[in-house]
N, C-alpha and C positions, 0 to 999 in steps of 0.2 A: 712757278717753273717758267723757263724763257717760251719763248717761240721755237729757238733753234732744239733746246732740249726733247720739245714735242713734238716737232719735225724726226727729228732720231730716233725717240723712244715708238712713233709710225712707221718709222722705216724698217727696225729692228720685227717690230711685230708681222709687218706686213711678208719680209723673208723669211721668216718663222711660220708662213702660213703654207709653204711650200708642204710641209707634213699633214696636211688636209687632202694631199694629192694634187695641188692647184701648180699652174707653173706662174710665172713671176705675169707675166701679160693677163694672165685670167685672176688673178689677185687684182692686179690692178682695177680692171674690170668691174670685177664683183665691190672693190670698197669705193668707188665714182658712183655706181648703184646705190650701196647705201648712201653715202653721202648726199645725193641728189633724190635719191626712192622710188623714182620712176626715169626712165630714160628711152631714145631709139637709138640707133646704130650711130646717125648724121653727129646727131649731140656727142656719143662718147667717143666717135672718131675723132670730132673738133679739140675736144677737152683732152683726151689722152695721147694724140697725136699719131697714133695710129690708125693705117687704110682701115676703110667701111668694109673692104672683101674682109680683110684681118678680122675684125671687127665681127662680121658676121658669123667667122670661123670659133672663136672664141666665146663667143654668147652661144652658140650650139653645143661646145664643148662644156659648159657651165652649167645650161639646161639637163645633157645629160646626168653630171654630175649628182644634179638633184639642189646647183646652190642659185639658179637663176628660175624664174618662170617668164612667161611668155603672156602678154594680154592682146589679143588680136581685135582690133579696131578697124570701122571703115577705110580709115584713111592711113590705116598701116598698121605694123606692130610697134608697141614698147614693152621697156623689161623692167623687171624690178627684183629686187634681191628677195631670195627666203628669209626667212625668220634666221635668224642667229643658232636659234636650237637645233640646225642642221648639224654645227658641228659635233654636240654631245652626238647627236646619232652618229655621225661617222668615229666617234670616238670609240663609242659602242662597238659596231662593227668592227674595228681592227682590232677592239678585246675578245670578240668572237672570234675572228682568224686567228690570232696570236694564238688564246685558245686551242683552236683544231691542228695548229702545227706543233704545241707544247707535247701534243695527243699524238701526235703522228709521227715524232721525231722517234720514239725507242722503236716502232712497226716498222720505221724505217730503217734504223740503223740495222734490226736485227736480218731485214730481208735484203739490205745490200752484204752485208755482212756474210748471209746465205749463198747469196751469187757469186759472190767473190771467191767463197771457198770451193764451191761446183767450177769454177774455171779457173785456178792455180791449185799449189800443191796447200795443204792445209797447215802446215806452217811457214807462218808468216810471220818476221821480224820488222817493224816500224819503231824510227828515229824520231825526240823530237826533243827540241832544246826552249831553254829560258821559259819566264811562265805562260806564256800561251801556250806553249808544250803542256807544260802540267797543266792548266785550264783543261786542255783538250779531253788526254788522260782519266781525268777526274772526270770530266762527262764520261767519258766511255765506261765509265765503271758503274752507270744507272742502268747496262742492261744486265747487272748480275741478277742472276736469277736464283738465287735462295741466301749464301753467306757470302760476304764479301768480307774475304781475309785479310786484314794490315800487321806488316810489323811498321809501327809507328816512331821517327824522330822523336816529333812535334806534331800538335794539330793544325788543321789546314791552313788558317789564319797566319801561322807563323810565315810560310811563306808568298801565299794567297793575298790578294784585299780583303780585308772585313767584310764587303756586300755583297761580294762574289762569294766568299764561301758560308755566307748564310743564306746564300740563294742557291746553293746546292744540298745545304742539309734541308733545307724546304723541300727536294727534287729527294731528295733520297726517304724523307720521311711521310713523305705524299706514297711512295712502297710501300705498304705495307706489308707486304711479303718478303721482304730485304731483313734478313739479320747484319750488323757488323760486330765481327770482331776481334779486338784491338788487342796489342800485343806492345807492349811499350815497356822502357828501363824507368822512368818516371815512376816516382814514387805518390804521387798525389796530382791532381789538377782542381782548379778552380773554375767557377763557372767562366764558361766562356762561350755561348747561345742563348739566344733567349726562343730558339724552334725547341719547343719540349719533344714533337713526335719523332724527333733525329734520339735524343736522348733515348727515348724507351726504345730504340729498337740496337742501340749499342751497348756492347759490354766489352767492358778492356779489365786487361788482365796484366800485374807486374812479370818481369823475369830479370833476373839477376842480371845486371851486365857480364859478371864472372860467367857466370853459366850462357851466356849468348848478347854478346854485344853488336846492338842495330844500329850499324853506321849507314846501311840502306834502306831508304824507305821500300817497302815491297807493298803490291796487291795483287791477290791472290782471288781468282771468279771466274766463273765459267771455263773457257782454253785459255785462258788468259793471265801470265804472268808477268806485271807490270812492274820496273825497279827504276828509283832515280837517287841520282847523287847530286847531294848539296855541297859539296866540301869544297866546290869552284865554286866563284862568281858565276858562269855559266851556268844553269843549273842542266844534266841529262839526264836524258829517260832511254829507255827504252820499254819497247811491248811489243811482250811473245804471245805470238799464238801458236799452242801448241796444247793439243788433248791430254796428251800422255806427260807432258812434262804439269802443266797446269795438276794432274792430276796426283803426280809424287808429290808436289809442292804442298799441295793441300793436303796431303797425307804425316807430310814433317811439321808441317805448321799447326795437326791437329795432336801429334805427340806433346809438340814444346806446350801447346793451350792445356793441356792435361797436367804438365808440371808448375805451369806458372799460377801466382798467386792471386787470388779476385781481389779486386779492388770494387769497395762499398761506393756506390752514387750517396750522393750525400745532398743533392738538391735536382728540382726536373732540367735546371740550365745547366749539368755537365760539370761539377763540383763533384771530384770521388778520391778516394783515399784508400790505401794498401789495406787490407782489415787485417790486424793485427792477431 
């Protein structure tokens, strides 16, 4: 590999190290430290071309960080870099935050969600277009709290990416508490997850097109009647919040579930067929 390649493949790395927390000056910093292993302020001002005030400012920001320490000597201070396995711990820790706000997002949603309807009228109509719309939507459908009613297109993938919406059947089958289910003209489907826990808590059911043809996708939860149309390039949504209308809705949608036909699961990745 060149010289210039390794210069690049440094450079790359080193703004990549921005996701440590570090800014581009305390990166710098901290890799003159290791490269040298011990240093004082005079030395990394010279080498890095930045003031000794800078200088001192940034090796305190460091120290706090947890990526510098400090050795105090007669004749002054030098620094020297921690170990490397600082950053698994700081990796650690932002899998522990990530964590406690993964945790705190439905507590949250459900207690903005409260205040919002203590100070407006309790129905509420929200717009929202193309798929970060539907992204949205589909989050907001994790605070169903017991059956989350679909009439179904297509599964979510058809519209959705692939990682995205096996990172929501992950979120939906992390509920345990959550039934869904599915309502579709599909005569059969083939596996298409490999989350099993999303599988055992869905059950979809045929209905005749003749007898009820779903050209809108609906979701049906809590006050919450959610509808979008695919038949533009644009794709629209909307979601209602409404007690009483959510509430007739899930009352026709649990008629039609009585007449349509069960479809057998045929493997735990979501492979089911009309049973004959």
């Amino acid at each position: 590999m060149s010289e210039k390649t390794d210069n690049l493949s440094a450079l790359n790395l080193m703004n990549q190290m921005t996701g440590f927390g570090l800014n581009k000056d305390e990166v710098h910093v901290y890799f003159k430290l290791i490269e040298k292993g011990i240093s004082n302020p005079l030395e990394l001002s010279r080498e890095l071309k930045i003031s000794r005030t800078r200088i001192y400012a940034l090796l305190e920001k460091l120290i706090k960080k947890g990526f510098v320490k400090e050795q105090v000597r007669d004749y002054g201070s030098k620094y020297l870099p921690e170990d490397p396995s600082k950053f698994a711990i700081v990796i650690k820790e932002k899998e522990l935050q990530l964590e406690r706000l993964k945790n705190l997002t439905p507590r949250l949603y459900e207690y903005t969600r409260n205040l919002s309807m203590m100070s407006e009228s309790t129905s509420k109509i929200y717009h929202y277009r193309g798929k970060e719309g539907l992204k949205q939507v589909t989050w907001n459908s994790l605070a169903t709290k017991d059956i989350l009613r679909i009439y179904e297109i297509d599964l979510m993938h058809a519209f959705l990416d692939y990682e995205f919406s096996e990172k929501m059947r992950l979120e939906f089958g992390l509920r345990k508490y959550m039934k869904v289910h599915q309502l579709t003209n599909k005569l059969k489907f083939a596996d298409y997850t490999k989350i099993k826990s999303h599988v055992a808590q869905w059950t979809v059911k045929h209905i005749r097109k003749n007898e009820l043809a779903i050209i809108f996708e609906i979701m049906i939860y809590n006050d919450v009647v959610c509808m979008y149309e695919f038949q533009r390039k644009d794709v629209f949504i909307v979601e209602i919040h409404n007690q009483r209308l959510a509430d007739m809705q899930k009352q026709i949608f649990d008629i039609v579930w009585k007449q349509a036909m069960p479809m057998r699961k045929l493997s735990e990745f979501g492979a089911a067929e009309v049973i004959p």
